[in-house]
C-alpha positions as CSV (number, residue, x, y, z in Angstrom):
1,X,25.2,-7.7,7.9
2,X,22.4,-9.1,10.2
3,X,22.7,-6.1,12.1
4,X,22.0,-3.8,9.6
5,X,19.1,-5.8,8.1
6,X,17.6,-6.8,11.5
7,X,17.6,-2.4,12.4
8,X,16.2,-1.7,8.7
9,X,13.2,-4.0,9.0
10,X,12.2,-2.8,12.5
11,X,12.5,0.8,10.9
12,X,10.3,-0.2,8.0
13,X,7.5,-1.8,10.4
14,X,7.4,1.5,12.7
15,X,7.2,3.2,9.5
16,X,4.5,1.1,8.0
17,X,2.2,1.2,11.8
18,X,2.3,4.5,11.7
19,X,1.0,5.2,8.0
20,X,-1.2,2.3,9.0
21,X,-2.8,4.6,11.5
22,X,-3.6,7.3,9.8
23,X,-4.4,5.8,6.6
24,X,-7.9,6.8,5.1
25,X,-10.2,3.2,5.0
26,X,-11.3,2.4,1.2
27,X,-15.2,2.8,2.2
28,X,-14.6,6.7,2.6
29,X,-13.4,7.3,-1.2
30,X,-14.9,7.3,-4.1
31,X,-14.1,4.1,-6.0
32,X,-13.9,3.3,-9.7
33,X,-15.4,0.0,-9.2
34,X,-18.1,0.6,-6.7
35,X,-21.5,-0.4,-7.4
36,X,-19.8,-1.6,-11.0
37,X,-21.9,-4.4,-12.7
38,X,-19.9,-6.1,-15.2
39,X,-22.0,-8.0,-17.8
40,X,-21.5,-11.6,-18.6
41,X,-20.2,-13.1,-22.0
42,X,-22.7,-15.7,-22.1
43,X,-25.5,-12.6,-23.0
44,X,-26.3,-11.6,-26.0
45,X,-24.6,-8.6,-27.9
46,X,-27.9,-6.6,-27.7
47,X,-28.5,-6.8,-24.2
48,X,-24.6,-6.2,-23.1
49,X,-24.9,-3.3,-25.6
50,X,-27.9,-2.5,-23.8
51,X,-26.7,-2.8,-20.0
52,X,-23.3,-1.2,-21.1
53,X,-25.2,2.0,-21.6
54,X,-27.5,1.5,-18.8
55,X,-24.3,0.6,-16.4
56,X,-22.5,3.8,-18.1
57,X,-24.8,6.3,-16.8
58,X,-25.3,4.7,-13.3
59,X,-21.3,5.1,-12.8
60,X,-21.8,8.6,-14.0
61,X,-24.2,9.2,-11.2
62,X,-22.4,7.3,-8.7
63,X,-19.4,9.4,-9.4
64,X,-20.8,12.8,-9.2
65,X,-23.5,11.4,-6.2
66,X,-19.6,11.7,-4.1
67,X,-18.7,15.8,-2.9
68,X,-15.8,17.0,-4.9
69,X,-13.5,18.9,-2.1
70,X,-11.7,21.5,-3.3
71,X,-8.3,21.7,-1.9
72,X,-6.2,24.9,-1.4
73,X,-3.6,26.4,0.4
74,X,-5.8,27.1,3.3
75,X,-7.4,24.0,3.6
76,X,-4.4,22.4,3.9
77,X,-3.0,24.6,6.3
78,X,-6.3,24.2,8.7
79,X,-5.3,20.7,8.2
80,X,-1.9,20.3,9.4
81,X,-3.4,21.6,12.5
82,X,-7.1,20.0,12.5
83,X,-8.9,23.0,12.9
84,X,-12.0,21.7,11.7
85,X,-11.6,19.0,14.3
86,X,-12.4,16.0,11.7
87,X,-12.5,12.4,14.0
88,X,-12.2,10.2,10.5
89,X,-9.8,9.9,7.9
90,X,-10.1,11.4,4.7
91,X,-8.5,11.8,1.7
92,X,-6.7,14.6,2.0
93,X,-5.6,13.8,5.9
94,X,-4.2,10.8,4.5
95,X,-1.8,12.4,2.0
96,X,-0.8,15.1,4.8
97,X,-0.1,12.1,7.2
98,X,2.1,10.7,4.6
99,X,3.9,13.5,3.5
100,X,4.8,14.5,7.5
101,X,6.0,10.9,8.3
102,X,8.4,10.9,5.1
103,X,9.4,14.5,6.3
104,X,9.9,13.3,9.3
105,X,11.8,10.2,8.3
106,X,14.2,13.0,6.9
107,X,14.4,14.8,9.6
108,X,15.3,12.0,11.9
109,X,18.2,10.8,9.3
110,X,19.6,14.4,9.7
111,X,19.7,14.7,13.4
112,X,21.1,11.1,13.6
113,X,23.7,12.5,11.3
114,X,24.4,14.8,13.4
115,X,24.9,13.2,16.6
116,X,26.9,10.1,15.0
117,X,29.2,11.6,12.8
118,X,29.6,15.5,14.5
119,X,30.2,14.1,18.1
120,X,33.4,16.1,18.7
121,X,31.3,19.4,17.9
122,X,28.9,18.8,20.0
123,X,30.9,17.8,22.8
124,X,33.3,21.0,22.2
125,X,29.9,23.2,22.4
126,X,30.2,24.1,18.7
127,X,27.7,27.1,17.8
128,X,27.1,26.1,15.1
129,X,26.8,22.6,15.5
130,X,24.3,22.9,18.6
131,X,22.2,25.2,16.8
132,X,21.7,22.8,13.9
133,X,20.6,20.2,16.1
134,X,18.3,22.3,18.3
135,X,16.6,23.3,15.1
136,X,16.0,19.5,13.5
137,X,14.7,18.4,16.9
138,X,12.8,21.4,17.0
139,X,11.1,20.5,13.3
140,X,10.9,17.0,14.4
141,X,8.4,17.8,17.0
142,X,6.7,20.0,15.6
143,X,6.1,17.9,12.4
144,X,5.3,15.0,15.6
145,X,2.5,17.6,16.8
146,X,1.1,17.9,13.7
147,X,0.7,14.2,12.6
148,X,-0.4,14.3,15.7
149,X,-3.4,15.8,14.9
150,X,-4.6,14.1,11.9
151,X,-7.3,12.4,12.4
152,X,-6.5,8.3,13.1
153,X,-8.4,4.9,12.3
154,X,-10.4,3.8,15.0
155,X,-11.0,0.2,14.5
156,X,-10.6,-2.2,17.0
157,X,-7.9,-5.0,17.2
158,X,-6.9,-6.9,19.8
159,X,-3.5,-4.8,20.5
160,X,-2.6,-1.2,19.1
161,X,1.0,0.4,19.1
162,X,0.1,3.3,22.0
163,X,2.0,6.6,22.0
164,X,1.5,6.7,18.0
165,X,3.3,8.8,16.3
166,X,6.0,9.0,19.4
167,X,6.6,5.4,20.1
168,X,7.5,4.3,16.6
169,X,9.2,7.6,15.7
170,X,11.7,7.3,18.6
171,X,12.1,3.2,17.3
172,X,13.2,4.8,13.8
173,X,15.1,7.5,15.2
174,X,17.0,5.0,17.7
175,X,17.8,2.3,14.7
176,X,19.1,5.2,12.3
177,X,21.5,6.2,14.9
178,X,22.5,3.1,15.6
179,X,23.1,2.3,11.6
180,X,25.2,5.2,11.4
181,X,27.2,3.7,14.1
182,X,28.0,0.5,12.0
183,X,31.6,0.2,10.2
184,X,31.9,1.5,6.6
185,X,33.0,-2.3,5.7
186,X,29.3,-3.2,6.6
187,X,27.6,-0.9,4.4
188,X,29.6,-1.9,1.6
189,X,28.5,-5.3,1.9
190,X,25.3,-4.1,2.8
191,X,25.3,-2.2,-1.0
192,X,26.6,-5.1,-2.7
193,X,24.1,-7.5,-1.6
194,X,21.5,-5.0,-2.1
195,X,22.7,-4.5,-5.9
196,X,22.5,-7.8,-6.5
197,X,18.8,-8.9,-5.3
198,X,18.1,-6.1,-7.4
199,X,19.3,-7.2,-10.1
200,X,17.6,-10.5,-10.2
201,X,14.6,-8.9,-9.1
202,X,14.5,-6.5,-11.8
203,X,16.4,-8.5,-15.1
204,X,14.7,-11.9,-13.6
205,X,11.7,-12.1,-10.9
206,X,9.4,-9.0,-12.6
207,X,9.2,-10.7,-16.0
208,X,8.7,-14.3,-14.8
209,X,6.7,-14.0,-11.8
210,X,3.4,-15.8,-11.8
211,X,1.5,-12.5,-10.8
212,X,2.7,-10.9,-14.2
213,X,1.8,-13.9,-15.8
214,X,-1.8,-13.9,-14.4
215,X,-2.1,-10.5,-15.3
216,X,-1.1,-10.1,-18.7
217,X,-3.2,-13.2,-19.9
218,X,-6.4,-12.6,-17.5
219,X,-6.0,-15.8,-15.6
220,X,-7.2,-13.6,-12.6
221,X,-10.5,-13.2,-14.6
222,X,-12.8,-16.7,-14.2
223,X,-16.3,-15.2,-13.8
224,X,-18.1,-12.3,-13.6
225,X,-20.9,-10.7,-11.4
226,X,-23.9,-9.7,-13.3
227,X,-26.5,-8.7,-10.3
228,X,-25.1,-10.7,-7.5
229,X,-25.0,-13.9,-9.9
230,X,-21.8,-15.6,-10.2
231,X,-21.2,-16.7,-14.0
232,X,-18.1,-18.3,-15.4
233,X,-16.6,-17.6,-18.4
234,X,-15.6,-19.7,-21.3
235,X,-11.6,-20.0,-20.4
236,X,-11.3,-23.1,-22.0
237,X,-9.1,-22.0,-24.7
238,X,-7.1,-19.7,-22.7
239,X,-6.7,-22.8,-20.0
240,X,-5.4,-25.2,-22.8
241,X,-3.0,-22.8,-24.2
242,X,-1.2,-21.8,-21.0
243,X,2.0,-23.1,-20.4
244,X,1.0,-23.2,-16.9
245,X,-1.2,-25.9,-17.4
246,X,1.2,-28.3,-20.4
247,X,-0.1,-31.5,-21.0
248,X,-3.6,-30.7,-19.7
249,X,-6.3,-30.9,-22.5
250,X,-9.1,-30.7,-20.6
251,X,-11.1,-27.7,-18.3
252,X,-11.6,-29.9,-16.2
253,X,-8.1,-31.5,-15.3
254,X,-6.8,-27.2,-15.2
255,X,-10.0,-26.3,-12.6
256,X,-8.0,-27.3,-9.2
257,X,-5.0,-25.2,-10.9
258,X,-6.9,-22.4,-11.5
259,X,-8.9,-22.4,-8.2
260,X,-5.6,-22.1,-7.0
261,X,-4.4,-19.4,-8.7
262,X,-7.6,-17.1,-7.2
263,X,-8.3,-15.7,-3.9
264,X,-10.1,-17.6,-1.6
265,X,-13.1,-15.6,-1.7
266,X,-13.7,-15.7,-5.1
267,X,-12.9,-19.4,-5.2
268,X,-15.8,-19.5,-2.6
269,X,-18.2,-17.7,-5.0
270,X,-16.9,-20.0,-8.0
271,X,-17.5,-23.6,-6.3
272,X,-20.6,-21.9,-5.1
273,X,-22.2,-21.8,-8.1
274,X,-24.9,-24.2,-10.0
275,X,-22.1,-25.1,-12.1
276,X,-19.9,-26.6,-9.7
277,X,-17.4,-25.1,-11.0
278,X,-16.8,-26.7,-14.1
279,X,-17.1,-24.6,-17.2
């Protein structure tokens, strides 16, 4: 059992630098929130009528201010290949990076397969057998030489995975094979196990976890920007009546709770403000 999970999570990390790599950085796109101003509670109806209109055509013209590519068959084909020779993520590069790693991931299963479980044909020089494996590995690299080519994120950190796509490819490939090595008596423990933290993950931990809660009653939500300004909104009643917070009658006495309950940035921007963040 530890060997099985201790192979699976260095598969899933390989997996997860090299989508990391080639992933498209959020200030490329287009984002539904971007230059949004959301307009406080504390204004009057009039003048959030007003704004909301105002705000309504801005996002309109931040929207269509961003070029609307046009994908087809041929761009995408250009694109496996980076005939346009593009040096920055984009959209589109990003879906094609995913979609060759997961084809890969496939690919590498069915090889593994192959040489795990079909040893004896491949040792006896079994046509059919060879030319199977000839023709994964085959796809394999040329699905490696492709990904290849996508365009990669060039930011700087203090270490980076080199050889990427190779080096954590061949980490995937070499913990799949040995997986398929394991004893049948592992797996089924393996699937037991796994059935069961699903279960209590799905009947249990998704309808009681404290980021469902948050979300469903806007706990998340304590102030909003309205041209840089940090105001906070009125949460007294919504404080009071969470059974978070039982035997708390006061803002006050839930503040620390609900600081807590934010990210650190926005806690920043909340004790920041003239109100010292009391409501």
């Amino acid at each position: 059992m530890m060997s099985i999970g201790t192979l699976l999570a260095y598969s899933l990390v390989a997996v997860s630098v090299t989508i990391l790599r080639y992933r498209c950085n959020d200030k490329n796109m287009p984002s539904k929130g971007s230059k949004a101003r959301y307009s406080s509670i504390s204004q009057s109806p009039e003048k959030r009528s007003n704004e909301n209109e105002t705000n309504g055509k801005s996002n309109l013209a931040d929207v269509l201010s961003f070029p609307i590519e046009k994908i087809t068959y041929n761009t995408v084909l250009r694109q496996l290949l980076n005939l346009d020779g593009l040096e920055t993520p984009t959209y589109l590069t990003s879906k094609i990076s995913f979609w060759l790693i997961g084809l890969i991931g496939i690919l590498i299963v069915a090889m593994d397969g192959q040489l795990a479980l079909n040893e004896e044909g491949l040792i006896s020089k079994d046509l059919i057998s060879i030319v199977c494996l000839v023709v994964v590995i085959a796809l394999i690299l040329l699905c490696l030489l492709m990904l290849q080519r996508q365009p990669s994120e060039n930011a700087k950190l203090s270490f980076k995975v080199p050889l990427v796509p190779y080096i954590p490819m061949l980490s995937v490939a070499i913990n799949t094979y040995l997986m398929f090595k394991l004893s049948l008596l592992t797996w089924q423990r393996f699937g037991v196990w796994m059935a069961i933290g699903f279960a209590v993950y799905f009947f249990y931990g998704l309808w009681n976890s404290s980021e469902r809660y948050k979300h469903t009653n806007g706990i998340a939500a304590v102030y909003t920007v309205d041209a840089g300004d940090a105001q906070l909104m009125d949460c007294k009643a919504m404080l009071n009546s969470s059974p978070l917070h039982k035997g708390k009658c006061s803002v006050e006495s839930n503040m620390s709770e609900l600081m807590s309950s934010v990210n650190s940035a926005d806690a920043k921007l909340i004790s920041d403000h003239p109100s010292n963040g009391k409501v």
